[in-house]
Every structure is written in structure tokens, then in C-alpha cells.
DRENPA-3360 file (N, C-alpha, C; in nm, 2 decimals, always signed):
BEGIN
1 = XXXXXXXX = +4.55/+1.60/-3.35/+4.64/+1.65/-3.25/+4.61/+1.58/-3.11 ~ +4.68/+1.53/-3.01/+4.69/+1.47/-2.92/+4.68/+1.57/-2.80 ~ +4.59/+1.56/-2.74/+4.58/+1.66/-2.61/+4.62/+1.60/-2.47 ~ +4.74/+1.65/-2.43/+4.77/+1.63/-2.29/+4.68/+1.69/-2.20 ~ +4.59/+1.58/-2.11/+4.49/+1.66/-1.98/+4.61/+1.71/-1.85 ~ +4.57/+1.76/-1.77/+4.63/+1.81/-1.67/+4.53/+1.75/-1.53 ~ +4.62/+1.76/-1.44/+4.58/+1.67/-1.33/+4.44/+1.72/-1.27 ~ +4.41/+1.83/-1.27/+4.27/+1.84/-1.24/+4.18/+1.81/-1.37;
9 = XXXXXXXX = +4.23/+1.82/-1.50/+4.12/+1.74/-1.57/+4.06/+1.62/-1.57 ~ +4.19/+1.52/-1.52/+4.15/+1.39/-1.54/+4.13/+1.37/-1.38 ~ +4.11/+1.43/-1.30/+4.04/+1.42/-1.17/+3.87/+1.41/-1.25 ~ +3.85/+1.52/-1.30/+3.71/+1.53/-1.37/+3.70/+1.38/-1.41 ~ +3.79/+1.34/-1.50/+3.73/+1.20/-1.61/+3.75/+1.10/-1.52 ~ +3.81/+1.11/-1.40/+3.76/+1.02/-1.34/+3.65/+1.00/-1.23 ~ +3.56/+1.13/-1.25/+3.41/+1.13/-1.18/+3.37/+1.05/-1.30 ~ +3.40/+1.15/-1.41/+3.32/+1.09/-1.56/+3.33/+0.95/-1.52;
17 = XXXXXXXX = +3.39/+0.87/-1.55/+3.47/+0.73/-1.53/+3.39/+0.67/-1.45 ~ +3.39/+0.68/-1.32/+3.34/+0.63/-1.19/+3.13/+0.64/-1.22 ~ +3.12/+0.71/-1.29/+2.95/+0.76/-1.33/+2.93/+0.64/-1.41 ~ +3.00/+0.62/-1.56/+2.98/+0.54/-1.65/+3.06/+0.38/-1.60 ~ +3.12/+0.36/-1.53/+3.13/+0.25/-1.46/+3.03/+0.20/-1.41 ~ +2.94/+0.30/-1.30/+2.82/+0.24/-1.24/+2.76/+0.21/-1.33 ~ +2.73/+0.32/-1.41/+2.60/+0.27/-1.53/+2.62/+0.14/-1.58 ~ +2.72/+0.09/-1.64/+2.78/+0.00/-1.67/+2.80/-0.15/-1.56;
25 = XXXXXXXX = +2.75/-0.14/-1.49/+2.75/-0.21/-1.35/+2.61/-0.28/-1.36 ~ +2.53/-0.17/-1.30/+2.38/-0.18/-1.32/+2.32/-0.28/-1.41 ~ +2.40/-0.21/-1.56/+2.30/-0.25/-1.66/+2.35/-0.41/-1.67 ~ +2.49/-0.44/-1.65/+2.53/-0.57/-1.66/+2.43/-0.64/-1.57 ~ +2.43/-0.62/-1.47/+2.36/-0.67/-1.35/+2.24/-0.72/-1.41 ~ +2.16/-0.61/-1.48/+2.01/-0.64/-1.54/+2.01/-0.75/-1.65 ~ +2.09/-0.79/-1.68/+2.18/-0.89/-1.85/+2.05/-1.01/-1.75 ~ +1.93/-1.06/-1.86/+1.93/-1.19/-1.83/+1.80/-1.24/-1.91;
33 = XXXXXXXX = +1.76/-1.32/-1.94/+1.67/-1.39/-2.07/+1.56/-1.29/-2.02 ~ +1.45/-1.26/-2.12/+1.35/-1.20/-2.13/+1.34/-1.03/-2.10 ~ +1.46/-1.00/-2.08/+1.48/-0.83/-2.04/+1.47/-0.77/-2.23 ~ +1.46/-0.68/-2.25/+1.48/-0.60/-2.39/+1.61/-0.54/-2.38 ~ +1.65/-0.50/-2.49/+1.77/-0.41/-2.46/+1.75/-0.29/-2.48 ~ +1.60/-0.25/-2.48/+1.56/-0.09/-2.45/+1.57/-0.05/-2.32 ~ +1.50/-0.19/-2.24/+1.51/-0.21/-2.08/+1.69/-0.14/-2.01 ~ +1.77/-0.24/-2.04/+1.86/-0.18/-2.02/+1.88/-0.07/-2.04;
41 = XXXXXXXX = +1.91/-0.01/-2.15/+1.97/+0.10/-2.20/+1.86/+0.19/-2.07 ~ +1.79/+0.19/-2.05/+1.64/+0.31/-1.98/+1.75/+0.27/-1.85 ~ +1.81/+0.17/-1.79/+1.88/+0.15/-1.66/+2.00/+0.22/-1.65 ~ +2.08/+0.22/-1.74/+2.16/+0.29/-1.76/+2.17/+0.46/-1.77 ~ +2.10/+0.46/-1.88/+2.01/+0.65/-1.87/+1.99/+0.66/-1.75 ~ +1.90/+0.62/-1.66/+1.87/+0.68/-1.56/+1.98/+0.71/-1.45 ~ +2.08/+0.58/-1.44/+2.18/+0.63/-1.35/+2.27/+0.70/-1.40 ~ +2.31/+0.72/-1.52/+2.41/+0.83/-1.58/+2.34/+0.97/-1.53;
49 = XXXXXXXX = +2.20/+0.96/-1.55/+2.15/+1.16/-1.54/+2.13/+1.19/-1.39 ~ +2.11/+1.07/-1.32/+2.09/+1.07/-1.20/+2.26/+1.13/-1.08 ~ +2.36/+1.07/-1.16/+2.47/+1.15/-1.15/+2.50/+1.28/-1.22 ~ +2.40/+1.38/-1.25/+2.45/+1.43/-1.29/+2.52/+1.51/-1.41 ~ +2.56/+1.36/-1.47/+2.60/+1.33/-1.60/+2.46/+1.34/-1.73 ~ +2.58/+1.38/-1.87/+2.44/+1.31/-1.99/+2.50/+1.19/-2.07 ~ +2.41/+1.10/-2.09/+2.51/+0.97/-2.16/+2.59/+1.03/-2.31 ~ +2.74/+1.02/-2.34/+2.75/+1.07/-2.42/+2.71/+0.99/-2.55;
57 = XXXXXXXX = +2.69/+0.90/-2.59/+2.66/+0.85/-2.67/+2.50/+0.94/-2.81 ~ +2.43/+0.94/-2.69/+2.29/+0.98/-2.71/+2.31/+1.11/-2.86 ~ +2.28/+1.09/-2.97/+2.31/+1.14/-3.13/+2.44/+1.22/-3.12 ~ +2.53/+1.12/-3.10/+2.67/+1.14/-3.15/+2.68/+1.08/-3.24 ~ +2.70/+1.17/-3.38/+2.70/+1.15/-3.50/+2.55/+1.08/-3.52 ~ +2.46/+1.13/-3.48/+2.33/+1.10/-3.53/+2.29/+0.92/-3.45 ~ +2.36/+0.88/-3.39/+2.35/+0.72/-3.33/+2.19/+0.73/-3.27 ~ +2.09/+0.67/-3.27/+2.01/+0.67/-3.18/+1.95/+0.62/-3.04;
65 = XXXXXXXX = +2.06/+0.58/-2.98/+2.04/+0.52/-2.86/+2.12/+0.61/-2.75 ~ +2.12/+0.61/-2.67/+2.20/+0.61/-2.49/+2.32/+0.54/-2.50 ~ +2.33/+0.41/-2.53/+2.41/+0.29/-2.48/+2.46/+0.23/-2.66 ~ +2.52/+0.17/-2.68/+2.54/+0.05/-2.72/+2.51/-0.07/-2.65 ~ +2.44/-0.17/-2.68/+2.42/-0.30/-2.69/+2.45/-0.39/-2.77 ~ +2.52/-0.48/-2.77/+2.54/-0.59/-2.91/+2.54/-0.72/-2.89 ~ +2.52/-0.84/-2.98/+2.44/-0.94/-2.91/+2.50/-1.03/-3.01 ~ +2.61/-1.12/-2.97/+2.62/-1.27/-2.99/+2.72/-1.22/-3.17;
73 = XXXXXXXX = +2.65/-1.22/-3.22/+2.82/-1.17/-3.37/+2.79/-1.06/-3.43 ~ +2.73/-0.93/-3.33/+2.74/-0.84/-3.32/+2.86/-0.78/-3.26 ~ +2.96/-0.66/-3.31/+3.09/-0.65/-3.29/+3.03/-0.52/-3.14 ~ +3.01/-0.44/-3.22/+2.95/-0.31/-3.17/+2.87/-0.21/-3.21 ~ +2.84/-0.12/-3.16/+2.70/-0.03/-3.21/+2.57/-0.07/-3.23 ~ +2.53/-0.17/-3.16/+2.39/-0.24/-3.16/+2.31/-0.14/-3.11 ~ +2.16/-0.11/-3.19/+2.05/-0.03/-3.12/+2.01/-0.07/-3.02 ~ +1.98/-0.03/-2.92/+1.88/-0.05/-2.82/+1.77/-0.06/-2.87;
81 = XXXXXXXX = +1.65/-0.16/-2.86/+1.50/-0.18/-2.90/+1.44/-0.20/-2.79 ~ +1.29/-0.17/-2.83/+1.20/-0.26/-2.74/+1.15/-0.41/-2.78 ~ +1.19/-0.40/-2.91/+1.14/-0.52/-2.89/+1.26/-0.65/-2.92 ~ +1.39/-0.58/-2.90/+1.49/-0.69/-2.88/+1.49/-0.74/-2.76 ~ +1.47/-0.87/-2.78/+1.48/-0.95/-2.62/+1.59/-1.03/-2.59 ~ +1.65/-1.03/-2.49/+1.76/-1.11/-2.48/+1.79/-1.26/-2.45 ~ +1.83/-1.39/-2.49/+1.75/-1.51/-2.46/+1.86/-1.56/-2.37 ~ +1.86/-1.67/-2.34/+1.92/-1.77/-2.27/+2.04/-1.81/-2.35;
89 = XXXXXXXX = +2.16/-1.78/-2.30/+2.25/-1.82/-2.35/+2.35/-1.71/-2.47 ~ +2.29/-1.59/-2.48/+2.34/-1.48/-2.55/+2.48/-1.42/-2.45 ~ +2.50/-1.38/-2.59/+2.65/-1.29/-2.56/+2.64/-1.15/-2.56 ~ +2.65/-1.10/-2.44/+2.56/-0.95/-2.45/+2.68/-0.85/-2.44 ~ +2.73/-0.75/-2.53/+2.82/-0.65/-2.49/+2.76/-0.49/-2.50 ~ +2.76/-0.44/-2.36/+2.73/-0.30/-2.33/+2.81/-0.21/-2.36 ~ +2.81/-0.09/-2.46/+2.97/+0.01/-2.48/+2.87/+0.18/-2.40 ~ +2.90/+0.24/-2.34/+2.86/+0.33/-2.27/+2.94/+0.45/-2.23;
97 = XXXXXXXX = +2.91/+0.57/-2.24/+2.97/+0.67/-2.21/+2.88/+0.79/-2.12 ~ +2.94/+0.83/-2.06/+2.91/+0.93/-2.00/+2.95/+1.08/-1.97 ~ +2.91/+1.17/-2.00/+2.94/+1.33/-1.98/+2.94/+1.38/-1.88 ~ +3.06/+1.43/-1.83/+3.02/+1.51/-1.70/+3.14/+1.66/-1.67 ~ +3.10/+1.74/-1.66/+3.16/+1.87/-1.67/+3.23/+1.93/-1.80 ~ +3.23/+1.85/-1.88/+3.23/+1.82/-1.99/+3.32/+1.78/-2.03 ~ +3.35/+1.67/-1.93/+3.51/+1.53/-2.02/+3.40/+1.45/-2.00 ~ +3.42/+1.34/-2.09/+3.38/+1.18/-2.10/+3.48/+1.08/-1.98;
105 = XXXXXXXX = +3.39/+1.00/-1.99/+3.45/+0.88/-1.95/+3.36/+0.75/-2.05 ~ +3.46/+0.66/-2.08/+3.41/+0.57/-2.16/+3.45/+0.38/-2.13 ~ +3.31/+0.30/-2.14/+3.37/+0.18/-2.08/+3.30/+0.07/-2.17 ~ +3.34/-0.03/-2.18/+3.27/-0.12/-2.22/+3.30/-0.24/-2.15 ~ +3.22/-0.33/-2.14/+3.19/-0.48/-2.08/+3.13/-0.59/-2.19 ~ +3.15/-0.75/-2.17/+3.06/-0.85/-2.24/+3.00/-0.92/-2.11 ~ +2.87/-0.91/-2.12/+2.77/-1.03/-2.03/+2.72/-1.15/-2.06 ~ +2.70/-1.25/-1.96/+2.66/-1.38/-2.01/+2.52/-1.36/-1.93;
113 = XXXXXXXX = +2.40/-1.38/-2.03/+2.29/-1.44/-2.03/+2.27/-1.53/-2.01 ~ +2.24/-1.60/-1.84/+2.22/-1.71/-1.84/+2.35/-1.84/-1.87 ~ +2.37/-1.92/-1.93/+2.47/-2.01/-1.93/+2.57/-2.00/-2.08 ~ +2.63/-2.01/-2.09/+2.68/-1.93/-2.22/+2.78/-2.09/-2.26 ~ +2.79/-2.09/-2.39/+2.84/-2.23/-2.47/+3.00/-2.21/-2.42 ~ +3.06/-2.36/-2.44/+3.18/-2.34/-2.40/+3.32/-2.24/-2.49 ~ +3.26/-2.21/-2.62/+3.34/-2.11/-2.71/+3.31/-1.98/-2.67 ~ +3.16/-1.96/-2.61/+3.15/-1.80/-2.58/+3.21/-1.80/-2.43;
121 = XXXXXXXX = +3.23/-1.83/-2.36/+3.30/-1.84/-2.22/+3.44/-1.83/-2.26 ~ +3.54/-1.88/-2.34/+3.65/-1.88/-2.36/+3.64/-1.71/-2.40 ~ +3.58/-1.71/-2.53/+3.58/-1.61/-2.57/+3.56/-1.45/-2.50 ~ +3.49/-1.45/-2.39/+3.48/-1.34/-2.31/+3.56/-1.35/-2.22 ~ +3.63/-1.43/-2.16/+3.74/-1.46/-2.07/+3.85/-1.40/-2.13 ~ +3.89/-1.47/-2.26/+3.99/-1.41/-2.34/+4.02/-1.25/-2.38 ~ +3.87/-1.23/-2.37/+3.88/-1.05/-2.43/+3.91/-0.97/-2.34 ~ +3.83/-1.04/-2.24/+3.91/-0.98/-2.09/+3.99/-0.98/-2.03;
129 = XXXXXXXX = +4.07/-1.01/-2.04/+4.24/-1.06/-2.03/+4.32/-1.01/-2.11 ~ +4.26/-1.02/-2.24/+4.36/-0.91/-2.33/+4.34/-0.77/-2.28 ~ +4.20/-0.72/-2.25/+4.19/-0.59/-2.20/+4.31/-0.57/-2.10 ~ +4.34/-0.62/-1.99/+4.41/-0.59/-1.85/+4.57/-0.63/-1.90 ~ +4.59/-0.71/-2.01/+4.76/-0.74/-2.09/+4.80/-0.61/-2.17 ~ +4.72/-0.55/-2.25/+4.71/-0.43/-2.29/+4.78/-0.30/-2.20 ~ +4.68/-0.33/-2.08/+4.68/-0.18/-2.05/+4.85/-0.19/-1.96 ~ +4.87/-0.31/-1.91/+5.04/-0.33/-1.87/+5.16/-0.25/-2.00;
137 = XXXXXXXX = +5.11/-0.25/-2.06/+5.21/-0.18/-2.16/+5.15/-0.05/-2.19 ~ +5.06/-0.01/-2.13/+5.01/+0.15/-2.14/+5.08/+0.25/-2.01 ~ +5.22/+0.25/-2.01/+5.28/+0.36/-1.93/+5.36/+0.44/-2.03 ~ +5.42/+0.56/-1.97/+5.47/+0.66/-2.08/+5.60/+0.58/-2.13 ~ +5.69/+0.64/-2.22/+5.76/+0.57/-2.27/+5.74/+0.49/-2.36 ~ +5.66/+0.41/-2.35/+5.61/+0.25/-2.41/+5.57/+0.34/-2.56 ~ +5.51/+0.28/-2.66/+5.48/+0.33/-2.74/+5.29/+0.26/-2.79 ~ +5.22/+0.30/-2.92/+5.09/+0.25/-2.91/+5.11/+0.06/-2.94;
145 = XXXXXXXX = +5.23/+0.09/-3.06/+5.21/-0.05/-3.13/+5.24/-0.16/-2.98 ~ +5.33/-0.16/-2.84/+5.37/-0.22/-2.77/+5.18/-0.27/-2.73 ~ +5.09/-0.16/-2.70/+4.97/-0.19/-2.64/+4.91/-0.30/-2.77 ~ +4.88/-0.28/-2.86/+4.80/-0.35/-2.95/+4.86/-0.45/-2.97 ~ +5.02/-0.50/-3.00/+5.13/-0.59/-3.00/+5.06/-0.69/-2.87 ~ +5.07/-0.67/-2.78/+5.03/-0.75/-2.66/+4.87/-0.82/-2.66 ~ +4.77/-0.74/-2.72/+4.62/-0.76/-2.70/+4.66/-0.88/-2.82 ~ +4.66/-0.83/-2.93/+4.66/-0.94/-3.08/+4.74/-1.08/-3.05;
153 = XXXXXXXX = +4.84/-1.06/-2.99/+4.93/-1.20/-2.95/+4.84/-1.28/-2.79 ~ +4.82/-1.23/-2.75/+4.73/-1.26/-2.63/+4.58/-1.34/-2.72 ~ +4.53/-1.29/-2.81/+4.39/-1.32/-2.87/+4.43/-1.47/-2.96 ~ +4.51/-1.40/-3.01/+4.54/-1.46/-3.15/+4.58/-1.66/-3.11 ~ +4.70/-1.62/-3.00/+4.78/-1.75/-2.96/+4.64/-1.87/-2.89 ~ +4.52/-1.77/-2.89/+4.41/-1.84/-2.82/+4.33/-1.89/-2.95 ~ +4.34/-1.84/-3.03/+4.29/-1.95/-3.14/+4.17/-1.78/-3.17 ~ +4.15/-1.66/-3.16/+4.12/-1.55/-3.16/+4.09/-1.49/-3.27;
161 = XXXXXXXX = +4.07/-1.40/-3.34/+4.11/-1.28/-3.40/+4.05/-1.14/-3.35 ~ +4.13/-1.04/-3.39/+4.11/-0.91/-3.31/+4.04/-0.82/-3.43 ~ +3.96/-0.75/-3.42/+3.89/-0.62/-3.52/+4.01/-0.52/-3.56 ~ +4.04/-0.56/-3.67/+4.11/-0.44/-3.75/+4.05/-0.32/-3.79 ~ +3.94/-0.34/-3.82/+3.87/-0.19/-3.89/+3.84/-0.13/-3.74 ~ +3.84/-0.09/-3.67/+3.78/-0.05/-3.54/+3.89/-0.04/-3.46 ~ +3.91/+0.05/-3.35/+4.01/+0.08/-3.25/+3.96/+0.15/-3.14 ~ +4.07/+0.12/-3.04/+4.05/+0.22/-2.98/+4.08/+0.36/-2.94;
169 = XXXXXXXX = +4.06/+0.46/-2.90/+4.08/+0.61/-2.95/+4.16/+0.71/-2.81 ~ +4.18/+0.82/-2.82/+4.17/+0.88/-2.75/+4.04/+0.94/-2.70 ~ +4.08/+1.02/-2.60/+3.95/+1.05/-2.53/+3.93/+1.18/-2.43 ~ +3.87/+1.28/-2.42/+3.85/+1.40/-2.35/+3.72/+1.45/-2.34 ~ +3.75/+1.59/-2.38/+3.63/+1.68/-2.41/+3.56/+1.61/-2.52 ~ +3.64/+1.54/-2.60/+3.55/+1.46/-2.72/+3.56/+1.31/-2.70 ~ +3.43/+1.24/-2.76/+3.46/+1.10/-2.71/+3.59/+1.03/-2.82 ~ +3.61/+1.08/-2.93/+3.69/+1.02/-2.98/+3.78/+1.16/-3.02;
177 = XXXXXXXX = +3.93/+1.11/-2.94/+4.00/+1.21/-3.01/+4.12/+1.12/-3.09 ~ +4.24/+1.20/-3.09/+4.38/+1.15/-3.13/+4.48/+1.09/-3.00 ~ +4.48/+0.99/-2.99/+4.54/+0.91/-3.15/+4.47/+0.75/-3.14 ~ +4.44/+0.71/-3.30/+4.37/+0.59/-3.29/+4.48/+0.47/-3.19 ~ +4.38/+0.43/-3.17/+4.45/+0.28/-3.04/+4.45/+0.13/-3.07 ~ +4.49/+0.11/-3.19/+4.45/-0.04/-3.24/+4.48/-0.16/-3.15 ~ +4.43/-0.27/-3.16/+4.47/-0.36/-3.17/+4.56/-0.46/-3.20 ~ +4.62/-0.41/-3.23/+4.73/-0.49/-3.32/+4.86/-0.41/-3.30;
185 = XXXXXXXX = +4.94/-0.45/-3.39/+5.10/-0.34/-3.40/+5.23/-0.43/-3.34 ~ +5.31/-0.35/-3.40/+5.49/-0.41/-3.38/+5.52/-0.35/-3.28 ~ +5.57/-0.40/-3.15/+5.70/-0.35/-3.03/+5.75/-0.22/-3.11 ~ +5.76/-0.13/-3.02/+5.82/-0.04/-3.05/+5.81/+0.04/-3.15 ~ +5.70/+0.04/-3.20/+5.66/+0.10/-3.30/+5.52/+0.21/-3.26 ~ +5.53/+0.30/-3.32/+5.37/+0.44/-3.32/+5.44/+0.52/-3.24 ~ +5.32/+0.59/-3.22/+5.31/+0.73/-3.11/+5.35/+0.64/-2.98 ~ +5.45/+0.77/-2.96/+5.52/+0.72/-2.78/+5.42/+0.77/-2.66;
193 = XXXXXXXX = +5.40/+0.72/-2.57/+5.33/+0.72/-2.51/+5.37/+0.84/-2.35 ~ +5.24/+0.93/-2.32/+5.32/+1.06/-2.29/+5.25/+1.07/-2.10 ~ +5.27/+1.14/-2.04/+5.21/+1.15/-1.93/+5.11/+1.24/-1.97 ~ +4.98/+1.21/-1.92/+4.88/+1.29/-1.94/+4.79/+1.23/-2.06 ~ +4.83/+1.17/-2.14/+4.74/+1.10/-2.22/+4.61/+1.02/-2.15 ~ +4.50/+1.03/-2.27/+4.39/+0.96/-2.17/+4.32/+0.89/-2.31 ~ +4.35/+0.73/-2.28/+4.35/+0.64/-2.44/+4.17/+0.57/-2.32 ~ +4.09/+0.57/-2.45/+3.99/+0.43/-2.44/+4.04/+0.28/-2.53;
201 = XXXXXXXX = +4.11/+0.23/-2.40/+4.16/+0.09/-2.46/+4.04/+0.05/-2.48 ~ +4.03/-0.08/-2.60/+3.87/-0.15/-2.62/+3.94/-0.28/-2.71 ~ +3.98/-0.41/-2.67/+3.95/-0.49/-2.72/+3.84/-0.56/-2.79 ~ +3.83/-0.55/-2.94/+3.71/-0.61/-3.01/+3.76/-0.72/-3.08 ~ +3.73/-0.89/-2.99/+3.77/-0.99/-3.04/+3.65/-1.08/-3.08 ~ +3.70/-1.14/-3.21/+3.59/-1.23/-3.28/+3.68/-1.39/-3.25 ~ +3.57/-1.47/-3.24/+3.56/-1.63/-3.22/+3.64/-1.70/-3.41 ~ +3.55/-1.61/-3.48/+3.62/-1.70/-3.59/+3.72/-1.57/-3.66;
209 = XXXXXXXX = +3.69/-1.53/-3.80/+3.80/-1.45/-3.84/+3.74/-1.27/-3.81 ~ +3.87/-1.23/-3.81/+3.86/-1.03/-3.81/+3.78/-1.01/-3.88 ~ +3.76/-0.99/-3.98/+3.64/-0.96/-4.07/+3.52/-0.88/-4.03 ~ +3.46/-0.79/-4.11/+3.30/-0.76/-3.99/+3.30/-0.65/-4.15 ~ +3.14/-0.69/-4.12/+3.03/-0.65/-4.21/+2.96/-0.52/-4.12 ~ +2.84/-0.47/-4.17/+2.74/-0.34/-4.13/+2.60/-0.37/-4.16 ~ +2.54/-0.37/-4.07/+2.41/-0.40/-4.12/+2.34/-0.30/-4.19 ~ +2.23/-0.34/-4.25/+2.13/-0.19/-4.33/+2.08/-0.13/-4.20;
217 = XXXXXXXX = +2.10/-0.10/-4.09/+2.04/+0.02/-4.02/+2.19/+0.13/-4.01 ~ +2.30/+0.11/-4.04/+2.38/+0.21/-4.09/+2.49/+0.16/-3.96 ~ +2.45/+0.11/-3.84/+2.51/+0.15/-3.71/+2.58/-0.03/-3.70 ~ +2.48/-0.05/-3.67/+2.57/-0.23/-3.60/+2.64/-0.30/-3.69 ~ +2.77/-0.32/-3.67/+2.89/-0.37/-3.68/+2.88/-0.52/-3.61 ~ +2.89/-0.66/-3.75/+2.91/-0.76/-3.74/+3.01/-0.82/-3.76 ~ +3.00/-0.92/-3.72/+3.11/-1.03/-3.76/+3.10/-1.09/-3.93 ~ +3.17/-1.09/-4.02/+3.15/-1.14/-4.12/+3.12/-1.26/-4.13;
225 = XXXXXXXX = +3.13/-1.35/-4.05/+3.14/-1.50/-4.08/+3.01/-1.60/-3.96 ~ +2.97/-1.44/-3.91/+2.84/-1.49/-3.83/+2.90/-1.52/-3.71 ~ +3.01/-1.56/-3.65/+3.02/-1.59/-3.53/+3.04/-1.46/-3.40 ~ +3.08/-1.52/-3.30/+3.02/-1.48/-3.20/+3.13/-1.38/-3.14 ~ +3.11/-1.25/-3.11/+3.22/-1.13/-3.08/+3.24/-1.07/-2.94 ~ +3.35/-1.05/-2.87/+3.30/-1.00/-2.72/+3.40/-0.87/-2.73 ~ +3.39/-0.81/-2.60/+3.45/-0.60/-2.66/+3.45/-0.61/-2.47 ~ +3.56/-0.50/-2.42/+3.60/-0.49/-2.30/+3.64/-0.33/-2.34;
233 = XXXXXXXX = +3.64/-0.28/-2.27/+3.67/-0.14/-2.22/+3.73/-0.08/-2.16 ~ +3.81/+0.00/-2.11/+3.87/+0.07/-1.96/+3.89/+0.25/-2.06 ~ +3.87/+0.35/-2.03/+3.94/+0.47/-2.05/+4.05/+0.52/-1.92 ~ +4.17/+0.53/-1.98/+4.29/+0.51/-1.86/+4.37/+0.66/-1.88 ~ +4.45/+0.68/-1.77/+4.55/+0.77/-1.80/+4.70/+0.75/-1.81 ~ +4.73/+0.77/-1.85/+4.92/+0.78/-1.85/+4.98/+0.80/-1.80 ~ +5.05/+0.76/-1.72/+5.15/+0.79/-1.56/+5.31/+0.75/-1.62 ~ +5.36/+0.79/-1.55/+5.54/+0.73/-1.56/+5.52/+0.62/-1.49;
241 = XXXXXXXX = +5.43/+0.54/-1.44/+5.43/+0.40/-1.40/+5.32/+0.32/-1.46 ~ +5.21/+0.24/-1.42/+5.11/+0.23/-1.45/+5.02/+0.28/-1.52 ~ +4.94/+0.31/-1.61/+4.85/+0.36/-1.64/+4.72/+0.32/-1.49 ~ +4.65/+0.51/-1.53/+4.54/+0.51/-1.45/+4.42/+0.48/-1.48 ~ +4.39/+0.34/-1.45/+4.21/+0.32/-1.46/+4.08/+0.44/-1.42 ~ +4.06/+0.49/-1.56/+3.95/+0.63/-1.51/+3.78/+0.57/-1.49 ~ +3.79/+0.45/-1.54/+3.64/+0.40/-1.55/+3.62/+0.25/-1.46 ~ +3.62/+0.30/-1.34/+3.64/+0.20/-1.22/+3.51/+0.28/-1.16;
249 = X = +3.39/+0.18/-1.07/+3.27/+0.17/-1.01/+3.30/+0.25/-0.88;
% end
């Protein structure tokens, strides 16, 4: 079931938003050869609780980290470790959420470590672009398939592929509610899009094909074919004009 927020809720999600932005700021900031990605994740934690907030991630559905981290043909859901280091030239994507009065706000970003190859530069450029093409077709009226229609043709024309099994969701009092937010889709097609809705758009685009495997720790999501994946974020609201960016710094 799809929950319309009301204007003082998503006042809330957008503290939420603004919390998990910074955190998300920060930790990008820290992105650079020889950091761990426990390191981060501990940068993040601290400015999420330090607002106040609790990261929502932290054993949702049993996950064991704060943060997501994922690294080079890692799609998403990568552990934080201490003893993963990050090297020169990695593709680093942070997915993070934060709790606060008890709405979420949810964001994700890709960082470049240092100098990054000329396919992973395209490739994070691209994902980010499709993120902000996306959210142009997230006003009411419009419908889901118009948002996913736009991101897939945006990726794809680039020589792309977008994550099928994976979407993006709705979002509130729970980090994932109704209705799923794919990537993909026909004009004019799905759930019409309503004032009050509050979607976590998340482009997840791979370098070679859609595909993606699961590693044996149950959680991180690969690329099938080994190549290299980048993921962008915004949780927004639904206006009769623009959609509202909830996860801005």
C-alpha cells in the first residue's frame, strides 16, 4: 500500500534527508587509497548520531553494517571491514540512511579513489546523469514506468546496462515501502504518480551487462561478468511540479 506523507511529515524527511546527506558528504570526502571501509562507515556513524539521528541501515533485516560500501563490480550492499582497504583507482559507492523522528531519509553516491580509468569515469558520470533525467519525470501525473523509461534509455544509448533485479522503492516510516521504482519501464505505463509520494530513486548501472550475482556472505550484490558498477541516490517528494529533493546537504 502506498502512503501519502503530509506536509509536516516530509518536513521531517527532509531533516532526515539533510542528516544523511551530510553523512554522505563526509564520508565521500574521506574516499581515498589506504582508508578501510570500516574507517568510513565509523565517519558516517558518528555524524548521523551526532545529529541526532540513528543510521537506518544498522541490522535492517539482520545487515551488519551502518552504511553500505561497494567497490569497483560490486553493485550494492558491500560490508564495511576493517580490513578492506581502498586502493588507487577504485570505484567506491556509499548507500546510507538515516533515522530521524522516525521517517528515514535515504541517499546514495559513487566516489573516485584517486584517478579512476577512462570507462569508470564515463561510467559514474553516466549514473549520475541518469539519476537527475529520472527525477525530471518524477512529478505527479507522470506515471513510474515514465521515471525508469528515461534512466534505461539515458544508460543504455551510452553503451550501459541498468540492474533489473534491484530498484528503487518507496520510502517513510520504513526504509523500503510501496511501490517498487525500477529502472526501466514503458511511457505511460505503472503506478501514476501522486502528490505526497516520497520515492528513493537509485540508479544501479553496470559497465558491461545487467546481470549480478551474490556473494557467500549473503549481502553484496555483484556484477555477473566482473565489471565495474556505479549507484546514485536522491529520496524525493512529489509536487504537482518538480519533484522535491529530501536528501540535499
Amino acid at each position: 500500500m502506498i502512503t501519502l506523507k503530509t506536509r509536516h511529515e516530509i518536513e521531517i524527511m527532509r531533516e532526515a534527508g539533510r542528516i544523511a546527506a551530510g553523512a554522505l558528504k563526509l564520508a565521500g570526502e574521506a574516499i581515498a587509497p589506504g582508508i578501510t571501509t570500516k574507517e568510513i562507515e565509523s565517519i558516517a556513524r558518528k555524524y548521523i548520531e551526532q545529529q541526532g539521528a540513528v543510521p537506518s541501515f544498522l541490522n535492517y533485516n539482520g545487515f551488519p553494517g551502518c552504511i553500505c560500501i561497494s567497490i569497483n563490480n560490486e553493485v550494492i550492499h558491500g560490508i564495511p571491514g576493517k580490513k578492506r582497504v581502498i586502493r588507487e583507482g577504485d570505484l567506491v559507492s556509499i548507500d546510507l540512511g538515516s533515522t530521524y523522528k522516525g521517517y528515514i531519509g535515504d541517499t546514495a553516491a559513487t566516489f573516485a579513489a584517486g584517478v579512476l580509468c577512462i570507462e569508470a569515469e564515463r561510467l559514474l558520470k553516466t549514473t549520475e546523469e541518469a539519476l537527475y533525467i529520472g527525477l525530471k519525470s518524477a512529478a505527479a501525473g507522470n506515471r513510474l514506468g515514465d521515471i525508469g523509461h528515461a534512466i534505461a534509455i539515458y544508460c543504455e544509448t551510452r553503451g550501459f546496462s541498468v540492474v533489473r533485479d534491484y530498484t528503487g522503492h518507496g520510502v517513510g516510516k520504513n526504509l523500503h515501502e510501496d511501490p517498487a521504482v525500477p529502472n526501466f519501464g514503458s511511457p505511460g505505463r505503472g503506478t501514476r504518480l501522486l502528490p505526497g509520494m516520497t520515492l528513493a530513486i537509485e540508479p544501479m548501472v553496470n559497465a558491461g551487462t545487467g546481470e549480478i550475482g551474490l556473494l557467500p556472505d549473503g549481502w553484496t550484490v555483484v556484477t555477473r561478468d566482473g565489471r565495474l558498477s556505479a549507484h546514485f541516490e536522491h529520496t524525493v517528494a512529489i509536487t504537482k511540479g518538480e519533484c522535491i529533493i529530501l536528501t540535499l546537504p
